[in-house]
N, C-alpha and C positions, 0 to 999 in steps of 0.2 A: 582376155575379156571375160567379165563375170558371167556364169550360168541366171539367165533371166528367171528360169524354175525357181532359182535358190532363193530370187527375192521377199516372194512372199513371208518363207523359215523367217530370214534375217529380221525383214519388221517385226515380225511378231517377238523376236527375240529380244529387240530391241525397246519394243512397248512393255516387255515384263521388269526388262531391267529398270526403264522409268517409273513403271507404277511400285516395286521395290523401293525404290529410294526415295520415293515420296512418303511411303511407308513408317520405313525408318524414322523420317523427318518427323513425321507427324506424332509419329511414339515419343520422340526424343523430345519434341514438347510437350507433349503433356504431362512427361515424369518432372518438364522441372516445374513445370505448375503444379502438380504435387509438393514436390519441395517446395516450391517459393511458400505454399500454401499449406507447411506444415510448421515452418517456420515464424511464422507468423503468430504472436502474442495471445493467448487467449483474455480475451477480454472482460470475460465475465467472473474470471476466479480472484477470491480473498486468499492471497498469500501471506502466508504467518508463521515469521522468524522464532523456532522456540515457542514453552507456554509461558503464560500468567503464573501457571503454579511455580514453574523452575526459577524465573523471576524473584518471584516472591523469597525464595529458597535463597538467593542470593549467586545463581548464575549469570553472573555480567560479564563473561568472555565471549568474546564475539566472535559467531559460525559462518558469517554471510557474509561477502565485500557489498560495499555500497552500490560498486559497479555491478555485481549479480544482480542486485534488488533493484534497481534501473529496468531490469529487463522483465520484469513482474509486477512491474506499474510504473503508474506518475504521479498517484497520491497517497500519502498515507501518513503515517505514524508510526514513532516507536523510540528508539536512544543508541546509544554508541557504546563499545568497549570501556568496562569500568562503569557502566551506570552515567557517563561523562553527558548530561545533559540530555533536552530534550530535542528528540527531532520530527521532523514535519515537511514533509514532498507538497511540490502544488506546483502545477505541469508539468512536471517531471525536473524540476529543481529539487533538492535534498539542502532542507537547514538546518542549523545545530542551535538551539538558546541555551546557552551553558548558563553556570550558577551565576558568573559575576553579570546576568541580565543582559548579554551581544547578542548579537548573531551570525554566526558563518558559516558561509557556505564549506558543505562536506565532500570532501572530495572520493571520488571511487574506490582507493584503496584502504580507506576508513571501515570498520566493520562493523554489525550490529550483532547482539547478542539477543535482544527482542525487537520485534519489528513486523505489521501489518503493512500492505500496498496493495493497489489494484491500478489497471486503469479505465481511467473515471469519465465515464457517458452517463452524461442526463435522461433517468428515466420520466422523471418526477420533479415539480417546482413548485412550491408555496410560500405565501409570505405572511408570517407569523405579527401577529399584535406587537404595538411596542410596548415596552417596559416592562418584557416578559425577565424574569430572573431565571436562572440555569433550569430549577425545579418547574418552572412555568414553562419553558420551553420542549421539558423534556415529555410532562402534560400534552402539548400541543401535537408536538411529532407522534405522540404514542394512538392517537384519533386521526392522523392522517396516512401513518404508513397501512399498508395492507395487510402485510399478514406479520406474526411474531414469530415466527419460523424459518424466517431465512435473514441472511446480511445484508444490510446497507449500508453503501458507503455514502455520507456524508459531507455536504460542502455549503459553508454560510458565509456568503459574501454583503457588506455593506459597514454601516456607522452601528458603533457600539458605543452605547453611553459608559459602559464600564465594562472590564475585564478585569480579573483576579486570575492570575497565572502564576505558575510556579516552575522551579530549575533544580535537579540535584544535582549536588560535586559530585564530582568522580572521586570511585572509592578507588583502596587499595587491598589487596589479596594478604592475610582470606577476607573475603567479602563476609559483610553483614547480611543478614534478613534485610528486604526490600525495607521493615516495616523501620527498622532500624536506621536504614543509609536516610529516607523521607526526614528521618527528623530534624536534620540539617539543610532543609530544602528552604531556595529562594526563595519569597514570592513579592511578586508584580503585582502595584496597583496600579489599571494604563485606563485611563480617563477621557472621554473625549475621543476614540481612535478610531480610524477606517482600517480593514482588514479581512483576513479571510480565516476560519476556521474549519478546521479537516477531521473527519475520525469517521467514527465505526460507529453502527449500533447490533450487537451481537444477541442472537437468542438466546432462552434462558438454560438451552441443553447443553451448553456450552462448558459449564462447570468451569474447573481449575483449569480449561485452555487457554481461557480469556474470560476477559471481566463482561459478565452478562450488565447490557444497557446501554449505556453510551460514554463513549472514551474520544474527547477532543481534544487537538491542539491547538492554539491561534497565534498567527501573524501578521503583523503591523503591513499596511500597505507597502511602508516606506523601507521594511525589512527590517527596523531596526529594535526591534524587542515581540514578546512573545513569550510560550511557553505550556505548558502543561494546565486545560482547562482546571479550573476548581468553583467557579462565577462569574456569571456577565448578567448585563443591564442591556438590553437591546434596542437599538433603536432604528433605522430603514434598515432592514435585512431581507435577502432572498433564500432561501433554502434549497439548495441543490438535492436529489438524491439519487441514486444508482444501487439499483437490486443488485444484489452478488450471488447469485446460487450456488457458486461452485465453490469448494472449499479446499486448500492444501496447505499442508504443515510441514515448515521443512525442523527437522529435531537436532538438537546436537546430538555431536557422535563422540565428546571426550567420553572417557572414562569414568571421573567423577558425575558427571549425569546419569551412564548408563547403571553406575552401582548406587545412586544415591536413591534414597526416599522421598520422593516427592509426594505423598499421598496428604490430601488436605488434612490436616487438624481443626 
C-alpha cells in the first residue's frame, strides 16, 4: 500500500512533467511558424536575372530555370536561352512570342539569361485618357507615380486601339551585340485588341543594370500574339501599379562574364 506522505512529492512531480511537455509543444510551434514564415515569398522585391549591360554584350546563355523565377514572382518580363524570343508572366503563367509571332507557354526547365519578376499587388490604379500613344502615356504615368526613386511594377489591362510589338530569333553562339541580333527582329502590327501589358518602370541610377524608364510587354487576351512594347494607341485601360522597394540581382557565374568587359561605351 502506498505511503499517503508520498503523495503530495508524486503530484507535484507529476504537474512539472505536464507543464514540461507543454513547454516543448509550444516551442516546437513556434519554430515551425518561423519557418513556415520564413519561407514565405517576399513580396515587395524586383528580382533581376543578369544586367541590360551583359545583354547588350551579347550574353544570351541562360543562368536561371524558369522553374526558379516562379518562385520570385508572378509577373514580369524578360526572354529565353539564345535571345529566343520574348517573354511575359501574368499570374504566374510564363509566355514565350517568339519571332514567327505565337505564343507558348514556357515550361520550368526552360532558362532565362535576362529576366525581371515580382509578385504583383496593387498599390495604385488610374485610368489614363484615350488615344494616348506610348510617349503620351509615358507623360501621364510620369505625373502620377510618386516618387522616381524606386521600382514599379506595372500592369495595363483593357482595349488597345493599337499595338506595335516585336520578337527576336534566337541567335547562335558566338552571339552578336544585342544591337545587332534586334536587326532581324519581328514586329506586330495588332489592331483592335484586348489585353494586358506587364513591365517595369526603373529609376534613372539604374545605369547599365537595366534600362532607366519603362520596359513593357503585351498579351492578347486570347494568348495568341504579343510581344516586346515599341507602341500603342490606347483605348479603355486601367493602370495597375505596385511599388517595389526592394531590389536583387542574381549575376551570372560563367566565366566569360566574370572576365568580360562589360563597361558601357
Amino acid at each position: 500500500m502506498s505511503d499517503p506522505a508520498a503523495r503530495p512529492g508524486l503530484l507535484l512531480f507529476i504537474s512539472l512533467l505536464l507543464l514540461l511537455a507543454l513547454s516543448v509543444a509550444a516551442c516546437s510551434g513556434c519554430g515551425q511558424g518561423v519557418a513556415q514564415e520564413e519561407t514565405e515569398p517576399d513580396r515587395e522585391t524586383f528580382f533581376q536575372v543578369s544586367t541590360m549591360g551583359a545583354l547588350k554584350s551579347g550574353f544570351f546563355d541562360g543562368i536561371v530555370s524558369y522553374a526558379e523565377l516562379s518562385e520570385h514572382g508572378d509577373a514580369g518580363i524578360g526572354t529565353l536561352e539564345g535571345l529566343d524570343g520574348e517573354m511575359i508572366a501574368l499570374d504566374g503563367d510564363f509566355y514565350q512570342i517568339r519571332h514567327d509571332g505565337n505564343v507558348y507557354d514556357i515550361d520550368g526547365t526552360a532558362i532565362a539569361p535576362f529576366a525581371m519578376v515580382t509578385f504583383f499587388d496593387r498599390d495604385m490604379e488610374t485610368v489614363p485618357p484615350l488615344g494616348l500613344d506610348y510617349a503620351g502615356l509615358q507623360d501621364f504615368l510620369n505625373g502620377f507615380l510618386p516618387s522616381e526613386n524606386v521600382f514599379y511594377a506595372i500592369r495595363i489591362e483593357g482595349e488597345f486601339e493599337h499595338v506595335q510589338a516585336r520578337s527576336v530569333p534566337a541567335q547562335e553562339k558566338p552571339y552578336p551585340p544585342l544591337s545587332e541580333a534586334i536587326t532581324d527582329q519581328a514586329v506586330f502590327e495588332l489592331e483592335n485588341v484586348e489585353g494586358t501589358m506587364v513591365g517595369f518602370w526603373c529609376p534613372a541610377y539604374v545605369g547599365d543594370i537595366n534600362a532607366p524608364g519603362y520596359h513593357l510587354h503585351f498579351l492578347t487576351a486570347d494568348h495568341e500574339a504579343g510581344g516586346h512594347v515599341l507602341e500603342m494607341l490606347l483605348g479603355e485601360v486601367k493602370v495597375y501599379i505596385d511599388e517595389t522597394p526592394e531590389f536583387l540581382l542574381q549575376l551570372p557565374e560563367m566565366e566569360e562574364f566574370l572576365e568580360a568587359d562589360i563597361t558601357p561605351q
